[in-house]
C-alpha positions as CSV (number, residue, x, y, z in Angstrom):
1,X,52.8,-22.1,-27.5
2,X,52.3,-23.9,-24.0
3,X,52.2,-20.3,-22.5
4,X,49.6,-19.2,-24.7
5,X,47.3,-22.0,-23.7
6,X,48.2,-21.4,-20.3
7,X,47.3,-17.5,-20.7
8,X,43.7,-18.6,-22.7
9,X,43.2,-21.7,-19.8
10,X,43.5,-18.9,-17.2
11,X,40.8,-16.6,-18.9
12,X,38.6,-19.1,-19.7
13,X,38.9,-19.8,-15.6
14,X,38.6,-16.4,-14.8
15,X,35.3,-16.2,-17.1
16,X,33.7,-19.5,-15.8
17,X,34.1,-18.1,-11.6
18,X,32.8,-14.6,-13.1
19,X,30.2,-16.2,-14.8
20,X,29.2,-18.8,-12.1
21,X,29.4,-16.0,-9.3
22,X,26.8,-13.7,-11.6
23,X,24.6,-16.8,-11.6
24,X,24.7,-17.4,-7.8
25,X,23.8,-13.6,-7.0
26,X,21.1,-13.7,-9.7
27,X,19.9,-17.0,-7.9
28,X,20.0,-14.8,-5.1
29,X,17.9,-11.7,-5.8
30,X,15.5,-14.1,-7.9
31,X,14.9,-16.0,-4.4
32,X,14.4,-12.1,-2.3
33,X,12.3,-10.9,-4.7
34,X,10.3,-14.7,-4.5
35,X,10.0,-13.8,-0.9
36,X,9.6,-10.8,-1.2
37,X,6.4,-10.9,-3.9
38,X,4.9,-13.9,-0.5
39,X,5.1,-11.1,1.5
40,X,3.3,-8.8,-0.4
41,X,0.7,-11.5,-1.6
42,X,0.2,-12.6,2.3
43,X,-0.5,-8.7,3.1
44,X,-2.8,-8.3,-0.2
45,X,-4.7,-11.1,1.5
46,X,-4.6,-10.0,4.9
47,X,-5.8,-6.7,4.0
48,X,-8.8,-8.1,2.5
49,X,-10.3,-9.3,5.9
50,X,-9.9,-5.6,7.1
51,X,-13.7,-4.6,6.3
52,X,-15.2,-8.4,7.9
53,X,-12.6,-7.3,11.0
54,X,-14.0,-3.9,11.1
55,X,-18.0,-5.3,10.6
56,X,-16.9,-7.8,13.3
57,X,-15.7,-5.2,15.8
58,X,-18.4,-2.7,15.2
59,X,-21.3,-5.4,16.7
60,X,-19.4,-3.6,20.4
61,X,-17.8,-0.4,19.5
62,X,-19.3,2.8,18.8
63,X,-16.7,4.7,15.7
64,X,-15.1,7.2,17.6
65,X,-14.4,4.1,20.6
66,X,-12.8,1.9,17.9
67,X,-11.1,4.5,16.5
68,X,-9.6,5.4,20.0
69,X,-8.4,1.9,20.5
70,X,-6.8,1.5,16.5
71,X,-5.2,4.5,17.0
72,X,-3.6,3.8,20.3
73,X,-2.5,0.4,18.9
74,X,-0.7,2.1,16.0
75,X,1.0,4.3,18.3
76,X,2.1,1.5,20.4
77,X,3.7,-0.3,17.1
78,X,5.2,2.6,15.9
79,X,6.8,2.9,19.2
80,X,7.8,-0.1,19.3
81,X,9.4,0.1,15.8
82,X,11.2,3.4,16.7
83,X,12.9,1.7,19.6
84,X,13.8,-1.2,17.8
85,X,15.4,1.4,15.1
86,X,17.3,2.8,18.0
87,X,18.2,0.4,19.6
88,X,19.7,-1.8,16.2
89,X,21.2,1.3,15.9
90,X,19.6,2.2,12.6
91,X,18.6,5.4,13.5
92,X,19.1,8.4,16.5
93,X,16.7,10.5,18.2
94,X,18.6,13.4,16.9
95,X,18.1,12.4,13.7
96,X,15.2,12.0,13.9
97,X,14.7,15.4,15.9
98,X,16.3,16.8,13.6
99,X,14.2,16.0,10.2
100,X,10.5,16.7,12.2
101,X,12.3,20.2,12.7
102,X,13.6,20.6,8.5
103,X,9.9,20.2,7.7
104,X,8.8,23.0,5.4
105,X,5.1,24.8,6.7
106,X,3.8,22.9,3.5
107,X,5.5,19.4,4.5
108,X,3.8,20.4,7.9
109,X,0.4,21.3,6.3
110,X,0.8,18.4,4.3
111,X,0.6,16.0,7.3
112,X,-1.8,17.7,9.0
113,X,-4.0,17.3,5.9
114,X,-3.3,13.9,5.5
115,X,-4.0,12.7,9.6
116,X,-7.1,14.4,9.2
117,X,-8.3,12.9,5.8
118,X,-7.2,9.3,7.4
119,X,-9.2,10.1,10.7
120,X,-12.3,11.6,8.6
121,X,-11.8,8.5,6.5
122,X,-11.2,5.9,9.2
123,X,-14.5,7.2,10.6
124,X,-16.6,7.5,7.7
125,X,-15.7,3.5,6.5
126,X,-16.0,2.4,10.3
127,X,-19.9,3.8,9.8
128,X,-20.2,2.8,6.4
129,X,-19.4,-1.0,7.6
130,X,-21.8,-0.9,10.3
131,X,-24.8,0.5,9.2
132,X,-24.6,0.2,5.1
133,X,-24.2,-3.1,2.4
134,X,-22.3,-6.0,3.2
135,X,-17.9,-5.1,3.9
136,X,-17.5,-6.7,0.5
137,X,-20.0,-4.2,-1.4
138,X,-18.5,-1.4,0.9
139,X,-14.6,-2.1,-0.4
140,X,-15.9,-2.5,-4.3
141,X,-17.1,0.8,-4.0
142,X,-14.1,2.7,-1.9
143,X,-11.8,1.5,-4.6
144,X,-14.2,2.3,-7.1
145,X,-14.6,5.8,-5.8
146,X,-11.0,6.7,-5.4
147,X,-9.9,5.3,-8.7
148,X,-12.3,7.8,-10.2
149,X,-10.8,10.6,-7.9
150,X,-7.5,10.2,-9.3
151,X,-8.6,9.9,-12.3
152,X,-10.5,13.4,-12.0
153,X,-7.5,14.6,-10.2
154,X,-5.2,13.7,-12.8
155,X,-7.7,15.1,-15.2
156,X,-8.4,18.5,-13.4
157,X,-5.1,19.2,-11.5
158,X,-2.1,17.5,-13.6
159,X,-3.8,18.0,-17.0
160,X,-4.0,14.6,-18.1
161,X,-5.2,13.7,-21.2
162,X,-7.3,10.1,-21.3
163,X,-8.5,8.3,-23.9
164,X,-12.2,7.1,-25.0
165,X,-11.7,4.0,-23.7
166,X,-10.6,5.0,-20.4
167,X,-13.8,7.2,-20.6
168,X,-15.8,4.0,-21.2
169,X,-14.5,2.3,-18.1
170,X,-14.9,4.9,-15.5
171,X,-18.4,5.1,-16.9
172,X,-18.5,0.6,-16.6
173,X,-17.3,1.2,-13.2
174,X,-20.6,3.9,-12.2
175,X,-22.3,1.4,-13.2
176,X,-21.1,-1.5,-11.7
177,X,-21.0,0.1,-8.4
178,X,-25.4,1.3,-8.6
179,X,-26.0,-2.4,-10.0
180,X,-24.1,-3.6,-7.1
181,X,-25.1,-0.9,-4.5
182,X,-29.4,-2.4,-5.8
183,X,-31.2,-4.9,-3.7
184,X,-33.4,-5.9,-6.2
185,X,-33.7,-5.2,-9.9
186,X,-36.1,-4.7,-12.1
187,X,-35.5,-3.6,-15.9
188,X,-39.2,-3.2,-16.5
């Protein structure tokens, strides 16, 4: 009998540090992903300065002059990420070699496409910012605009199929963006 209770003591140990150890690493991961949801809310936020930095810029730079200096910083953090990959040992330059020489023509095309859309639209919102609406009006309607493009692209391309109501707010959203794009009003 006294080896029995021994035997059901043990297990009931064994389930309490089991249990207790699944509690600390949950503890864990709830406090990453904590951290982890600041640092995504802190670069929501900071990315909602962008247009006022851009507007604040273009009272001295011409488009193509800020977007000469914006790229060469980017280049000069991706650099300096790349080195601190190589050097933490994280990556190789063989690897890395390697992979830009696996691309498909289509992966290549593919990036082609998509430098020359970000330059096109880097320029295009630089303009916008300087000459048109306030940076606030400018990012209502970018967002506006490209949630309706994937919408038509999902529509057009993928074959999706959307409901009335979805209908209903792309339509809200045409409209919010002319009442907002309107100086003045006038209904009559």
């Amino acid at each position: 009998m006294n080896i029995y209770l021994l035997n059901k003591y043990k297990l009931h140990k064994a389930i309490y540090h089991i249990l207790h150890f699944q509690y600390i690493i949950g503890l864990f991961l709830s406090m990453v992903i904590y951290i982890m949801y600041k640092i995504f809310l802190g670069l929501s936020f900071l990315q909602q300065f962008r247009p006022y930095f851009r507007k604040h810029i273009s009272n001295t730079l011409d488009p193509h002059e800020y977007f000469l200096l914006n790229t060469i910083t980017i280049l000069f953090i991706i650099l300096s990420y790349i080195a601190y990959m190589l050097v933490a040992q994280k990556t190789n330059c063989f690897k890395i070699i390697s992979n830009i020489k696996s691309l498909t023509r289509t992966e290549i095309g593919c990036v082609f496409m998509l430098a020359t859309l970000s330059v096109i639209s880097g320029l295009l919102i630089f303009e916008l910012d300087k000459n048109y609406n306030t940076p606030l009006v400018n990012t209502i309607f970018l967002k506006s605009i490209s949630m309706i493009a994937v919408v038509c692209v999902g529509i057009f391309i993928f074959k999706e199929n959307y409901k009335i109501h979805q209908f209903i707010g792309i339509l809200m959203v045409l409209v919010g963006m002319y009442l907002i794009s309107q100086k003045t009003l006038t209904f009559f």
